[in-house]
C-alpha positions, 0 to 999 in steps of 0.5 A, spaced: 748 237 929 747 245 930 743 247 935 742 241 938 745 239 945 747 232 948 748 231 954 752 225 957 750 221 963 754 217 967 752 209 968 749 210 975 744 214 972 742 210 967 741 204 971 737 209 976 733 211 970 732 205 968 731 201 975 725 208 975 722 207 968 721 199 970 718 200 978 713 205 974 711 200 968 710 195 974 705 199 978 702 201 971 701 193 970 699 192 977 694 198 978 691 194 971 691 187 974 687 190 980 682 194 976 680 187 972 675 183 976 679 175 974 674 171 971 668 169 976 667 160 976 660 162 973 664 165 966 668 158 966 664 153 962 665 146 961 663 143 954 657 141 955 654 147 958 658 151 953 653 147 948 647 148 952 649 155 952 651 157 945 646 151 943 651 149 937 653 142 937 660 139 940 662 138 934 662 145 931 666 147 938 671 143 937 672 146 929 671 153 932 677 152 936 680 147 931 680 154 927 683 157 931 676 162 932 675 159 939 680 159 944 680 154 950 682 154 957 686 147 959 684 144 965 688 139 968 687 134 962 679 138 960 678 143 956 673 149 959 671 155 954 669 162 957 663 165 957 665 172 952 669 167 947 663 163 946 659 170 945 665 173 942 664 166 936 656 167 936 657 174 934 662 172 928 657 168 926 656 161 927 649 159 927 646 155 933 643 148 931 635 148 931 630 145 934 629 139 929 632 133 929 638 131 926 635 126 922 630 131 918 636 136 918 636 139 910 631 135 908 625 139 905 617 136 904 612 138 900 605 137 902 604 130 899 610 127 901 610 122 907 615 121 912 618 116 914 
């Protein structure tokens, strides 16, 4: 080690600088947690007002999170969905149901053809 010096520290003021490094982490974590507004109830959404929401089915829901592409509050024994998750899975591209009704979903007519 040439030019280089290292200096030796007594116990003490190695668990003083430790106890130092933690106590500012903490107030760090603590000023963050702060700043953050929590989750309003309004950004908490139940699964039916998360269909009505998104406007996808309940059962593309729980494949979303089947997947693993949803994440999920637990609440009690319900399920709760937030607000950005759901936003965040339409922005990835899932595609909302339409107006049609399930019935007459994929089918395609021709003018001729008579529905029944």
């Amino acid at each position: 080690m040439i030019g280089s010096t290292v200096s030796l520290i007594d116990q003490t003021e190695l668990l003083q600088a430790v106890r130092q490094e933690i106590r500012s982490e903490f107030d760090a974590l603590r000023q963050d947690r702060n700043a953050r507004p929590l989750a309003s109830t309004s950004d908490i959404l139940t699964e039916r007002q998360a269909c009505e929401y998104t406007r996808l089915s309940r059962s593309t829901l729980q494949r979303a999170r089947r997947r693993g592409a949803l994440t999920t509050v637990g609440v009690g024994r319900t399920i709760r969905y937030r607000r950005g998750d759901l936003d965040a899975l339409l922005l990835a591209g899932a595609k909302p149901t339409s107006a049609v009704a399930p019935s007459l979903r994929g089918r395609t007519y021709s003018a001729g053809d008579q529905r029944v």
